[in-house]
N, C-alpha and C positions, 0 to 999 in steps of 0.2 A: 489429595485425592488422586492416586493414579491407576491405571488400566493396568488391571496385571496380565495381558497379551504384548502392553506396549513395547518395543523393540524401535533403536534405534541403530543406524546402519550408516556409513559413510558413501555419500549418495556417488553415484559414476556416471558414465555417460550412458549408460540406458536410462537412466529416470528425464532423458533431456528434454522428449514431450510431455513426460509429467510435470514436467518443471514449468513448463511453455505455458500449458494450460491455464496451471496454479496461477501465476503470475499474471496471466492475463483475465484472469475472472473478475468479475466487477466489483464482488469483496476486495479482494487483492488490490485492483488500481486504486479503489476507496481510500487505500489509509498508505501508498506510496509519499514518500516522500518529493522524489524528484522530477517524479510523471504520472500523469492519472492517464496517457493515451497508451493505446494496446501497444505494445512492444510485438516489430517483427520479430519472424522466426530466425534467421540472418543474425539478428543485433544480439538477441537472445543464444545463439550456439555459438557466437564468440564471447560470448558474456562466460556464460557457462563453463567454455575450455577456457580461459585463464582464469576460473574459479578452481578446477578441477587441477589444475596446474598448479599453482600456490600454494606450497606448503606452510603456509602461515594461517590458513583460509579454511575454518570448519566449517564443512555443507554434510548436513546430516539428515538423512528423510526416516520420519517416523511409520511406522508401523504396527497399526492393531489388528492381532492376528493373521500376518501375513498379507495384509493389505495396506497400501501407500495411503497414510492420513495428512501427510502434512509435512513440511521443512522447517529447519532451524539454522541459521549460519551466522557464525561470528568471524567478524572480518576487521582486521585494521584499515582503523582511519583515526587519521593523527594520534596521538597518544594513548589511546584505545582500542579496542574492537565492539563494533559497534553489532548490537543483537538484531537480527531479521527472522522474524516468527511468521507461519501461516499454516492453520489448522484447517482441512477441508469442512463448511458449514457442517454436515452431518455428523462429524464426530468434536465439535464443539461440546467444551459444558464436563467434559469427564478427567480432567487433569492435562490433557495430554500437551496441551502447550507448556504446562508448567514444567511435568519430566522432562519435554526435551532441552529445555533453557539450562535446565538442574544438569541435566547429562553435559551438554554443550561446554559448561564452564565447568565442571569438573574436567572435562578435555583439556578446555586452554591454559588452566590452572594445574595440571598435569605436564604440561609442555613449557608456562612460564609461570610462576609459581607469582611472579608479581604484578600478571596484566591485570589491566581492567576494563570491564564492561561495557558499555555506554546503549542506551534505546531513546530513540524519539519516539515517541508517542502523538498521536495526532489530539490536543485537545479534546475535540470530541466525543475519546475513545476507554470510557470510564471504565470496560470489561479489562485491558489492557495497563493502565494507569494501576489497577489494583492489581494485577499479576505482578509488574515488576516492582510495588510495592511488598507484596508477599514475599517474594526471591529476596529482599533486602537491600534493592536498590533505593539509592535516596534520590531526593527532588533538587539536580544543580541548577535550573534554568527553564524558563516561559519564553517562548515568545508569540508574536500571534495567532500560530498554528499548532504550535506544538508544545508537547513538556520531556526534557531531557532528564533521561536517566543515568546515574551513575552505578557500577558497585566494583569496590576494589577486592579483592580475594579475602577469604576469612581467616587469613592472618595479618590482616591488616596492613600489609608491606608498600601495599603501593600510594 
């Protein structure tokens, strides 16, 4: 089920307050991984320039109809890249985290035909659990807080 407006774009440094915001909504810090406290604007705009910097590094903001819905970025960490999704509440519910996850990894999978994926998931978080089941990622790992997703390319290489 996707938005046929959706549009996704290779974010830059103007989306840097959008980014800011996103990031520090209380959805957002809810299902962080490595901080639930608001992130300064400072720690955040050098986050952002060696995102924007790394060419290994897809940061992508969604768009329905011309309007900023949301980020997706895959990033290496250790033998993967690991998936970061965030859909603004009000366009929840209509595809659009799924297109940009589907866009994202037809990128990385365009650029190395053999990476792979990886999402933690926050236990909790049963709308997300079943996304990256649907995309075909499988279940490598539990631990108290979370569940680790996998998915290698669909040629199976990696």
């Amino acid at each position: 089920m996707t938005t046929p407006t959706l549009t996704l774009r290779p974010a830059t440094w103007a989306d840097c307050e959008r980014l800011f915001a996103w990031v520090n909504s209380p959805d957002s810090l809810r299902n962080k991984r490595l901080t639930r406290s608001t992130i300064p604007y400072e720690t955040h705009r050098q986050w952002l320039e060696k995102r924007l910097a790394a060419p290994d590094v897809i940061l992508l903001i969604a768009e329905e109809g011309g309007m900023p819905v949301g980020q997706v970025r895959l990033e290496p960490r250790d033998d993967a890249h690991e998936v970061d999704i965030f859909v603004i509440a009000e366009a929840r519910g209509r595809g659009i985290a799924e297109a940009a996850i589907r866009d994202a990894l037809d990128r990385l999978w365009h650029r190395n035909a053999n990476a792979r994926a990886r999402a933690l998931v926050g236990r909790d978080n049963a709308a997300s659990a079943r996304l990256f089941e649907r995309l075909g990622f499988s279940r490598i790992g539990v631990d108290r807080d979370h569940t680790l997703y996998e998915r290698a390319p669909a040629g199976g290489n990696a």
